[in-house]
C-alpha positions as CSV (number, residue, x, y, z in Angstrom):
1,X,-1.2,69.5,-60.8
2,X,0.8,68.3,-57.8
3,X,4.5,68.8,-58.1
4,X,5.2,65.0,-57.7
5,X,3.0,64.6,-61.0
6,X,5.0,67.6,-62.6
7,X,8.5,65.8,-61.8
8,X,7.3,62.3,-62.7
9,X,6.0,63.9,-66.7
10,X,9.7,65.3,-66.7
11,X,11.3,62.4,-65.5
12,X,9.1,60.2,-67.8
13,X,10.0,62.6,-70.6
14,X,13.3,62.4,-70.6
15,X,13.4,58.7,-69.9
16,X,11.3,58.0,-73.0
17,X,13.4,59.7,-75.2
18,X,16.8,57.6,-74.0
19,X,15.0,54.5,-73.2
20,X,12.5,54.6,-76.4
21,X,12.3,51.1,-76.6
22,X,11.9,50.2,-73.3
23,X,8.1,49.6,-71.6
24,X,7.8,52.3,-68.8
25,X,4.7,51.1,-66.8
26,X,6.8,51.2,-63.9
27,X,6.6,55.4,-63.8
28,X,3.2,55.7,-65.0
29,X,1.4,53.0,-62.9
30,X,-2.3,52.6,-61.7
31,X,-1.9,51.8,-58.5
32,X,-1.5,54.1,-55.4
33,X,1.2,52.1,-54.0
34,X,3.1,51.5,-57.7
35,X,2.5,55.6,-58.2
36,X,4.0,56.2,-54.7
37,X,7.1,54.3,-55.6
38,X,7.5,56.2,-58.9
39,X,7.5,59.0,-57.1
40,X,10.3,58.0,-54.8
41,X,12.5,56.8,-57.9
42,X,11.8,60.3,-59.1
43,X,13.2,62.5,-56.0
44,X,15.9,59.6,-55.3
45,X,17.2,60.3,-58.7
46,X,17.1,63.9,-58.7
47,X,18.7,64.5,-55.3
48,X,21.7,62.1,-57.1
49,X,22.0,64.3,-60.0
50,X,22.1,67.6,-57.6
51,X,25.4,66.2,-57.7
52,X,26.6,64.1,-60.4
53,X,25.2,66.9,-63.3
54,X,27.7,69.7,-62.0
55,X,30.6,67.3,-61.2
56,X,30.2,65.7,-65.0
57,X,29.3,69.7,-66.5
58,X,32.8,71.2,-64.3
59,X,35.1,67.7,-65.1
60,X,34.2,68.9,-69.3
61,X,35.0,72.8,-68.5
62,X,38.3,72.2,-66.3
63,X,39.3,69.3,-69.3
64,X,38.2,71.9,-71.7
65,X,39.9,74.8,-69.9
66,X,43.5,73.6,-68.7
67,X,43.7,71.7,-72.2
68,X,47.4,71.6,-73.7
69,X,46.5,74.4,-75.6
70,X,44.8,77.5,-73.9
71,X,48.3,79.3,-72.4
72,X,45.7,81.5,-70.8
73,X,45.1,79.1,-67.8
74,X,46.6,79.7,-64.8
75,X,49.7,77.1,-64.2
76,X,49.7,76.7,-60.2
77,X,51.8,73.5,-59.5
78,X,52.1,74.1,-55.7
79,X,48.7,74.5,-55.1
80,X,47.2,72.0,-53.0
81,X,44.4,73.3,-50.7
82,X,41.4,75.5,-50.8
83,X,38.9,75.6,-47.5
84,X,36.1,76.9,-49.5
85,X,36.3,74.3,-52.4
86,X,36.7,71.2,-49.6
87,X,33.6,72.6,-48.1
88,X,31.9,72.6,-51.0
89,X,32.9,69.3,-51.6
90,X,32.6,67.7,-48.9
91,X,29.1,69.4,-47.6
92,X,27.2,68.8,-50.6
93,X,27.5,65.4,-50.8
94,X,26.7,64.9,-47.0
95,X,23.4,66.8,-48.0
96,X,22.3,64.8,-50.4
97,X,23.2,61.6,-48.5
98,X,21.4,63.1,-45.7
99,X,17.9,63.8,-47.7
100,X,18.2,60.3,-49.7
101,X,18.3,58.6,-46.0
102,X,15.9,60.8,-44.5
103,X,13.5,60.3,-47.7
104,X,14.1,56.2,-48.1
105,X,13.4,55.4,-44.1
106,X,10.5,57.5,-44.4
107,X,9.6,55.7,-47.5
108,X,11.0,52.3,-46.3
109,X,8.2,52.4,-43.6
110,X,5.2,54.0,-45.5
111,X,5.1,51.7,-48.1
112,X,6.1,48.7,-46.7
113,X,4.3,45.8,-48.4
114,X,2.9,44.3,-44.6
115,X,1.3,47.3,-44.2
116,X,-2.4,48.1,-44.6
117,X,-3.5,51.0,-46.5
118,X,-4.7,54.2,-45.1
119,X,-5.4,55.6,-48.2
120,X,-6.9,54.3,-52.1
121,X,-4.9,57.4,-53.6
122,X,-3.6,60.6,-53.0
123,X,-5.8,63.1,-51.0
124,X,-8.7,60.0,-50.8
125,X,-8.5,57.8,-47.9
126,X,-10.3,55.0,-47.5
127,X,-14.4,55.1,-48.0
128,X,-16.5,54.2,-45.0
129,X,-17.8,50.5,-45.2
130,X,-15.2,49.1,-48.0
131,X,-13.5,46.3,-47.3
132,X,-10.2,45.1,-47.9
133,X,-10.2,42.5,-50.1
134,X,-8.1,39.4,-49.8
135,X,-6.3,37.4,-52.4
136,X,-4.6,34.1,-51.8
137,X,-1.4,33.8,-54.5
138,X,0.0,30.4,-54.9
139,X,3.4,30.2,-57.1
140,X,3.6,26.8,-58.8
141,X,5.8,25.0,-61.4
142,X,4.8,27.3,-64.1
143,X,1.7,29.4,-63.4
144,X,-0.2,31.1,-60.6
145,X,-3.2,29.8,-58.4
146,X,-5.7,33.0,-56.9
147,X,-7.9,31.8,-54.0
148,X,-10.7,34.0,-53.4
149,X,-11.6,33.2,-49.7
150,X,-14.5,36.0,-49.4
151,X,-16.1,34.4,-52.9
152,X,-15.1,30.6,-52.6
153,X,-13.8,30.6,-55.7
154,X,-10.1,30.0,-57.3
155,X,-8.8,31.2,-61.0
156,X,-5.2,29.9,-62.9
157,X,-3.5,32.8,-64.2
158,X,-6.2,35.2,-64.3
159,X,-6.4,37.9,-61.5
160,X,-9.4,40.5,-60.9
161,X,-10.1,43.0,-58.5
162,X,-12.5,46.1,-57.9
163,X,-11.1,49.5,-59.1
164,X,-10.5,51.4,-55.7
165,X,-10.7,48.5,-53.0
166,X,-8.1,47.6,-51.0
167,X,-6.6,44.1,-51.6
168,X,-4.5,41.9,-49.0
169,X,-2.4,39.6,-51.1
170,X,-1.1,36.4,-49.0
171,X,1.4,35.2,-51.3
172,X,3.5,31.5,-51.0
173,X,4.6,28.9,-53.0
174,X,4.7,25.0,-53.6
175,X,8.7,24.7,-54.6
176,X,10.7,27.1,-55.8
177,X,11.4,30.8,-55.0
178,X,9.2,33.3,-57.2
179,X,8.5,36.8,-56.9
180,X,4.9,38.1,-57.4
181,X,4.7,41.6,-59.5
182,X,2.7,43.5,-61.1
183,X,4.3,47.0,-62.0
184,X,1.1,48.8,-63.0
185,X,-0.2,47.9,-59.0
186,X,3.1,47.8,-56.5
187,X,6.8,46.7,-56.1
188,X,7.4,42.8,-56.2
189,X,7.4,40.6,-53.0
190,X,9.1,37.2,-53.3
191,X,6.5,33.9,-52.7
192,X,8.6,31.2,-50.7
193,X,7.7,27.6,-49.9
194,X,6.2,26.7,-46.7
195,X,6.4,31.0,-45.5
196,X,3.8,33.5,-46.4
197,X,4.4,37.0,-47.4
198,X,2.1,39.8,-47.5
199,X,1.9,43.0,-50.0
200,X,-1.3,45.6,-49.8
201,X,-2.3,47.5,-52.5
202,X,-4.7,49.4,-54.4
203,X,-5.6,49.3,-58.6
204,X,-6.7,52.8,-59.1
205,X,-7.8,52.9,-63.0
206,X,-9.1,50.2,-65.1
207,X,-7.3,47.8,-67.3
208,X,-5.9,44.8,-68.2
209,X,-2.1,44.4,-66.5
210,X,1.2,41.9,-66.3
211,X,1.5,40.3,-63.7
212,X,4.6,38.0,-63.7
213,X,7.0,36.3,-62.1
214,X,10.3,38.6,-61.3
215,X,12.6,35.5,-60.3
216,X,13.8,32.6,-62.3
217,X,12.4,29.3,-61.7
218,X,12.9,27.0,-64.3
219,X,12.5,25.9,-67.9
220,X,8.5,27.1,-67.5
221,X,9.2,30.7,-66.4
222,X,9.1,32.6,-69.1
223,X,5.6,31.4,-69.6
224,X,4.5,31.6,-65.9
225,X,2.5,35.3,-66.9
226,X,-1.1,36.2,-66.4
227,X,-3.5,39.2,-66.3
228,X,-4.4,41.3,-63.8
229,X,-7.7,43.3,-64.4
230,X,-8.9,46.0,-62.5
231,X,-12.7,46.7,-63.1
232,X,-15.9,49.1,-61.5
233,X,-17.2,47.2,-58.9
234,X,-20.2,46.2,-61.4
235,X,-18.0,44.4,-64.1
236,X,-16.3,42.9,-60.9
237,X,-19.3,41.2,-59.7
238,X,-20.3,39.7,-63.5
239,X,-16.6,38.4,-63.3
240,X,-16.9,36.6,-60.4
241,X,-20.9,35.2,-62.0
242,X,-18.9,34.0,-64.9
243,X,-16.1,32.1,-62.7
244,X,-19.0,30.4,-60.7
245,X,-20.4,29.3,-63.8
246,X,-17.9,28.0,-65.9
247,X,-15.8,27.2,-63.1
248,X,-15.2,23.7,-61.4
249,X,-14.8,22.1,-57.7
250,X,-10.9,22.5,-56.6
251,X,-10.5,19.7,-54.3
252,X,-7.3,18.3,-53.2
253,X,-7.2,15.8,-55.8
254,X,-7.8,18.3,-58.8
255,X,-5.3,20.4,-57.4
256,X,-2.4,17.9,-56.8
257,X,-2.8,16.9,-60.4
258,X,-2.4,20.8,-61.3
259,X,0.5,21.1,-58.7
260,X,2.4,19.4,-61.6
261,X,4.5,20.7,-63.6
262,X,3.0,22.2,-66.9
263,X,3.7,25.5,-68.8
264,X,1.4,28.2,-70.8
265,X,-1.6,26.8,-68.9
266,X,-4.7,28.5,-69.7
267,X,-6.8,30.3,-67.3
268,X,-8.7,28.0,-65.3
269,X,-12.0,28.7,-63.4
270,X,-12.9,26.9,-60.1
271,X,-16.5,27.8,-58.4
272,X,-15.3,26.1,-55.1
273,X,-13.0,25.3,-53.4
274,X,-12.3,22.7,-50.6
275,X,-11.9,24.4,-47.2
276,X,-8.4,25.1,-46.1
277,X,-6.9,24.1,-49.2
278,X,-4.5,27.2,-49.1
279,X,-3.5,26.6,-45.5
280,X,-2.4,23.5,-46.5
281,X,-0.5,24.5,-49.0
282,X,1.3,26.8,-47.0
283,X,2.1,24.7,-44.2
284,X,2.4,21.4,-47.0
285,X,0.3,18.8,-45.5
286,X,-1.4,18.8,-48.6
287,X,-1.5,14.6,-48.9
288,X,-4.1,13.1,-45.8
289,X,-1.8,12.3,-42.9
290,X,1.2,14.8,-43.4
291,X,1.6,16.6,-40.6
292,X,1.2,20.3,-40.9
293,X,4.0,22.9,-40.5
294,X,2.4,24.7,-38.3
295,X,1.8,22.1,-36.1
296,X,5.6,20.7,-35.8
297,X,6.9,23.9,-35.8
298,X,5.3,24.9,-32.8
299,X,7.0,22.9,-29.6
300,X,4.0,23.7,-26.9
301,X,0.9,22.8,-29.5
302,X,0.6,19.1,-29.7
303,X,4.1,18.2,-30.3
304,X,3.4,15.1,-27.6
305,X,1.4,13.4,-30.4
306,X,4.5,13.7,-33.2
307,X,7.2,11.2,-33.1
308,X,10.3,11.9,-31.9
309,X,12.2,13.1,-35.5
310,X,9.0,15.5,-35.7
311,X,9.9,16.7,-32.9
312,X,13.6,17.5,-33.2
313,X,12.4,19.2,-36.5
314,X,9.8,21.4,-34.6
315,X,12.7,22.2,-32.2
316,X,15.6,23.0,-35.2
317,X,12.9,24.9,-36.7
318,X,11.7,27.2,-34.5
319,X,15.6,27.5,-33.3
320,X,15.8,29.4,-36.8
């Protein structure tokens, strides 16, 4: 058993019996990249408490010891100054403040959700010949929309993925800020409006998972939750049989009618999907003859065919 395995049980230990009633899926996750950021909680916290579990043990003893009533301590009102203890003080710290930076711009870079993976888990990189899998989230007013470009396919608040394949989440949203998490699979990345972020990760055991949003949005947002299921590549492939055959046709009239606001939807299936329906979400051109983000936003590509506002926009735009 790895030592990082040894101090997360301890850590997980001890947490459990202060924080009984509290869920702790967040230090004994199932993804590489969730497990990876346990692990850095764990170390973070016990460099901190290289420190703050003598300075709380020795502010007890002194209390204890120069109490009002031990006339055995030492009385010393003109001391002031020892070398020895202001090294001690002062080095320590710098030590630990030292390691915690050291160990959070390592980490900071490793696991940064832009990233691709070089690894499914610890000691197992990547097979030969698997491919990363790519998700297209969509934050709405209250639920979550999957594309699944590879399969042609879309699902409402349901989200499934292969046990040990890499997945490329491409996460944005049609209003309001939201934040995409799952705790069992990585950290949470925020879903804006007309941006796209990215997060790579990895489901490493199967299961049925949260997946949530982390930011407040509304009246609906308690109820904007779904499932994430990781599953052998078999069970994986009769998932996606089963969406293609109770599924629908998303086109971009179905989907401005879901684009409005509802909460607790159920999951919804859709066996296909009208090309470049994400894309124009992202870039909200949606409606026929809105012009595309990505179009005013960039002054040397066709800006000449955009009226003059457009084309202030484009310029403010890509100012910022």
């Amino acid at each position: 058993m790895s030592i990082n395995k040894i101090l997360r049980k301890i850590y997980f230990t001890v947490s459990f019996t202060l924080l009984s009633g509290c869920e702790t899926v967040v230090m004994s996750p199932s993804g590489d990249i969730a497990a990876q950021q346990a692990n850095l909680l764990v170390w973070a916290t016990g460099l901190m408490l290289i420190i703050v579990v003598p300075v709380i043990f020795f502010i007890l003893l002194f209390a204890w010891r120069y109490r009002a009533g031990n006339e055995e301590a030492v009385y010393e009102p003109d001391w002031d100054h020892s070398t020895s203890l202001e090294l001690l003080i002062w080095a320590a710290p710098l030590a630990i403040v030292i390691a915690l930076g050291a160990l959070t711009w390592v980490s900071t870079h490793k696991l940064d959700p832009y990233r691709p993976l070089d690894r499914i888990a610890e000691n197992r990189p990547i097979p030969e010949g698997v491919e990363t899998m790519i998700v297209e989230v969509v934050a709405m007013d209250w639920k979550w929309l999957f594309f699944y470009p590879e399969y042609g396919i879309a699902v409402v608040n349901q989200l499934a993925a292969p046990v040990d394949r890499p997945i490329k989440f491409k996460i944005t949203s049609t209003t309001m800020m939201n934040s995409f998490f799952i705790p069992a699979l990585a950290g949470q990345i925020y879903a804006m409006g007309g941006m796209e972020t990215k997060l790579h990760a990895v489901i490493n055991e199967p299961g049925i998972y949260d997946g949530f949003s982390a930011n407040y949005s509304g009246k609906g947002f308690n109820g904007m939750r779904f499932k994430f299921i990781g599953m052998p590549e078999d069970n994986f492939e009769e998932w996606l049989t089963k969406v293609k055959a109770d599924g629908k046709t998303l086109s971009r009239s179905v989907y401005k009618e879901l684009a409005k606001p509802s909460e607790y939807n159920p999951v919804q299936y859709y066996n296909a999907v009208e090309p470049e329906l994400y894309e124009s979400i992202l870039n909200r051109c949606v409606e026929p003859g809105t012009p595309c983000m990505k179009d005013w936003m960039s002054p040397h590509e066709g800006n000449h065919n955009l009226p003059a506002s457009a084309s202030i926009k484009s310029e403010d735009s890509h100012d910022h």
